[in-house]
N, C-alpha and C positions, 0 to 999 in steps of 0.2 A: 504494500500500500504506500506505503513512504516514497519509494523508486516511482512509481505513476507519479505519485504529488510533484518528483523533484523532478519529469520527464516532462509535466502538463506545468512546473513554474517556469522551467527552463523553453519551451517552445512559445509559452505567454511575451517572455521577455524577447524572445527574437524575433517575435510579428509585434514589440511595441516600437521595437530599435529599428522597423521595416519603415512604418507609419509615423515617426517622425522624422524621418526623412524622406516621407514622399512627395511626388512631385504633385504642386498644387498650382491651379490655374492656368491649364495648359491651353495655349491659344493658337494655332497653325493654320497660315493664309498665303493666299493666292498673292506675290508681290510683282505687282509690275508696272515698275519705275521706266520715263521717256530713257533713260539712263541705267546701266547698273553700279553706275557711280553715282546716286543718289543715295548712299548710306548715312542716315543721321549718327553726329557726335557720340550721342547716347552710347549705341549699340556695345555691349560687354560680350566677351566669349571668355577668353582663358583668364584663367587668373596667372597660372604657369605653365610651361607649354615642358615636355623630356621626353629627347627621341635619344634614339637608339639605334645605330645603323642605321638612318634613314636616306632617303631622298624623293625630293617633291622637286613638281612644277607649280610656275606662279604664273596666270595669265594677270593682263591690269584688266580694269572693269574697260575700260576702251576697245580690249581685243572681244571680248565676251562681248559688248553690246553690237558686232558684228557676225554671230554666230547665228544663226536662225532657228528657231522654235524653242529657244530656250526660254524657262518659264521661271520666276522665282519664288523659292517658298519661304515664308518666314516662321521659325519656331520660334515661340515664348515661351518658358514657364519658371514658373521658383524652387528652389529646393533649401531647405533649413538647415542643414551642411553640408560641407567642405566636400566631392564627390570627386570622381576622374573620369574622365572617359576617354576611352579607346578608340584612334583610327587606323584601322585597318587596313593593308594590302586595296588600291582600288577599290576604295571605299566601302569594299563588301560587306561591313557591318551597320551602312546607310540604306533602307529600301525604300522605295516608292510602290505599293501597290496599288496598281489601276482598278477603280473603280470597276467599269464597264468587263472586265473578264479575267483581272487576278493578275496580269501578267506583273513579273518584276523588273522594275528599269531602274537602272544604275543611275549613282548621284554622280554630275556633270564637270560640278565644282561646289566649293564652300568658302565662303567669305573668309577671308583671313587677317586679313589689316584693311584699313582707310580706304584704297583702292587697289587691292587684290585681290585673289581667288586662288585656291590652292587647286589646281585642276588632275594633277593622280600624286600617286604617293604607295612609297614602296618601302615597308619599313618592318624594322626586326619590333620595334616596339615605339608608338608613339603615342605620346598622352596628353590630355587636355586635364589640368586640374580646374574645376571648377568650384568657385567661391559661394559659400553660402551665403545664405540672408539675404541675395540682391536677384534681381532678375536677370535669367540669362536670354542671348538673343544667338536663336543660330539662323542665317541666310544661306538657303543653300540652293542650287540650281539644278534644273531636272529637263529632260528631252520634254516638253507636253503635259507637264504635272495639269491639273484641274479639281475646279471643287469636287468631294467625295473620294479623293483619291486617299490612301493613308501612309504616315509615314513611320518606320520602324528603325528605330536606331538599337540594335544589340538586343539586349533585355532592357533598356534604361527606359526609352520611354516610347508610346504608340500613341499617335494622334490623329484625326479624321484633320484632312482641309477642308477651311469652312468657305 
């Protein structure tokens, strides 16, 4: 009996340590600027960026706003600590699933600085640490994204475009 109690306090505690830190107020939209150098000041991503054997390419928003059918999505949402997140080989751990039949389309680029976009990246380990308490903004670009489409980053977070 005791072993249950200490089985049922001990799993209590690991869905409370889940729940606050889950992500609240999750907001993902259709963004589409005359420009994709229209990024405001505001916008936060990393608090600290630690790769590891990596290498990326960087298009400027200049080369992208010449690229056709690219769409922009904007994520928002908050988290109440400190978190990391993982970008992976070719982005493979970003999805787009299409509404209209399921299929999966690769993410294009991802905003990186003021007027960049990190567009692949090949890496033994690359991480984003992200800062609690503030809201984070991730801008990222997709072939045709559209409302109802959804997007799945890892396990971290899934959102419907509105």
């Amino acid at each position: 009996m005791k072993t249950t109690k200490v089985i049922l306090f001990a799993l209590l505690m690991s869905f409370m340590t889940l729940m606050t830190n889950a992500q609240t107020e999750i907001n993902c939209k259709i963004w589409k600027p005359k420009s994709f150098c229209e990024i405001p000041d505001s916008i936060y991503l990393a608090y600290r960026v630690f790769a590891i054997q990596s290498e990326w390419k960087e298009e400027t928003c200049e080369e992208l706003d010449k690229v056709k059918g690219l769409t922009g999505v904007w994520l928002t949402f908050n988290i109440k600590n400190n978190c990391k997140l993982l970008l992976k080989s070719d982005f493979e751990n970003f999805k787009l699933i299409k509404k209209s039949n399921g299929q999966q389309v690769n993410l294009f680029a991802i905003h990186k600085s003021k007027k960049n976009f990190t567009t692949s990246i090949k890496a033994k380990k690359y991480k984003y640490t992200l800062k609690g308490g503030r809201k984070i903004n991730i801008i990222m670009l997709f072939p045709e994204a559209e409302k109802g489409d959804k997007i799945i980053i890892d396990n971290f977070i899934e959102a419907e475009i509105q």
